[in-house]
Each structure stands twice: as structure tokens, then as C-alpha cells.
C-alpha positions, 0 to 999 in steps of 0.5 A, spaced: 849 468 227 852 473 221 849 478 224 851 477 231 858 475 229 858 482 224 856 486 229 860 483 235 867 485 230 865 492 228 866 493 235 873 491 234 874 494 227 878 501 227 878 502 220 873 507 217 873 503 210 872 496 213 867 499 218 863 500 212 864 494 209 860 490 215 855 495 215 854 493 208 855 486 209 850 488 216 845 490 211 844 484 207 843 480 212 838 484 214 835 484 207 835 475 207 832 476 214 825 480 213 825 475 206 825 470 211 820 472 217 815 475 210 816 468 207 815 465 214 808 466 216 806 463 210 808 456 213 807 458 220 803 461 225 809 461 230 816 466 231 821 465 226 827 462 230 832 466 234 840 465 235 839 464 243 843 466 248 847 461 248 850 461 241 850 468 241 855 468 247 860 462 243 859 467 239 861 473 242 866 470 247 870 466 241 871 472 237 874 475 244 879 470 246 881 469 237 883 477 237 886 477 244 892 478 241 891 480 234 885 485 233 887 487 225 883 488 220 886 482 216 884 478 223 878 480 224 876 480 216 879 472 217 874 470 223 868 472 219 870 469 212 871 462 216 864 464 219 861 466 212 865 459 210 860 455 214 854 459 212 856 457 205 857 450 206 851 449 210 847 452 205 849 449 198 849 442 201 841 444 204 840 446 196 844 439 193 840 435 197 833 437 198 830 436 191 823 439 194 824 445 198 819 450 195 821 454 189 821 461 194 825 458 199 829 455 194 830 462 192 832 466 199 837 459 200 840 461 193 841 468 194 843 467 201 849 463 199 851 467 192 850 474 198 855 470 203 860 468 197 860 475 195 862 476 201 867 473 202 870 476 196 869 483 200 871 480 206 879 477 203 881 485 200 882 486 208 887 479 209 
């Protein structure tokens, strides 16, 4: 979902330095993902899940009605740190309550949530 909703508002940011932020941001969720889809195999002979359509539409088209009127930079940057905010949550409660989660998962969950915190410090220079 952060990657979609990154990519989804870079093509709405105008400016140069933001731009590049989400494409940093962009890749460090691609760094967690390859993680993730390596580890994956190890526990499934499936397809790692997939964001489907629907969400990816939710996604898209929640980005496009809330920057209607506003597309600044600071708005844009607003959208993603609540996004991220929800990342944040969901992963510390997942590594609060799920004592047994194998050390490896444990450990793209934390760095997942460390890297989203640290995002939303990157992201609230542009408020």
C-alpha cells in the first residue's frame, strides 16, 4: 500500500526535493518487499499476497478527492505521514502481541516500522 500511495502522489508533487524524497522513501519499501518475498518462500510454496485492485483503487481515487483542492506539497506529505501512521500502528501492535513470530520475521517487522517511523520524520520537514 505505501508503495502504490507513493507512487500514486509523486505524480501530484511539483517539487524537485520532494520528489525525491518519495523516491527514496519508494525505495526503501522496495528493499523491505524483496525481504519479504526472499523470506516468503522459506514458509510457502505460493505468491507473496498482492495490494488487489480494489485497494489499489481506494487508494488512488482517496488520494485524488483529498488533494482536489489542495495538492501542496505539505498536503501531499500530510496524506502520506497518515498512511504511514497506520503502517506504524499495525506493525507495533503485530510485534507487541505475537510473542512467537519467528526471530526473521520479527526482524523485517521491526525494521519495516523503524523505516516508516523514520519516514514520517522525513515526511514532516514538508508540512
Amino acid at each position: 500500500m505505501g508503495m502504490n500511495a507513493i507512487h500514486f502522489v509523486s505524480d501530484k508533487a511539483e517539487d524537485n526535493d520532494f520528489k525525491n524524497v518519495l523516491n527514496t522513501e519508494y525505495q526503501k519499501y522496495e528493499k523491505i518487499s524483496e525481504r519479504v518475498n526472499d523470506l516468503y518462500s522459506q514458509y510457502s510454496n505460493k505468491e507473496p499476497h498482492e495490494t488487489n485492485a480494489m485497494d489499489k483503487a481506494m487508494t488512488w481515487s482517496g488520494i485524488q478527492m483529498k488533494t482536489i483542492n489542495d495538492s501542496t506539497t505539505s498536503k501531499l506529505s500530510e496524506l502520506l505521514m497518515e498512511g504511514t501512521n497506520m503502517g506504524i500502528i499495525e506493525g507495533r501492535r503485530l510485534l507487541n502481541h505475537n510473542d512467537k513470530i519467528e526471530p526473521n520475521v520479527r526482524s523485517i517487522l521491526n525494521d519495516f516500522v523503524v523505516m516508516q517511523e523514520d519516514s514520517v520524520e522525513t515526511l514532516k520537514k514538508y508540512l
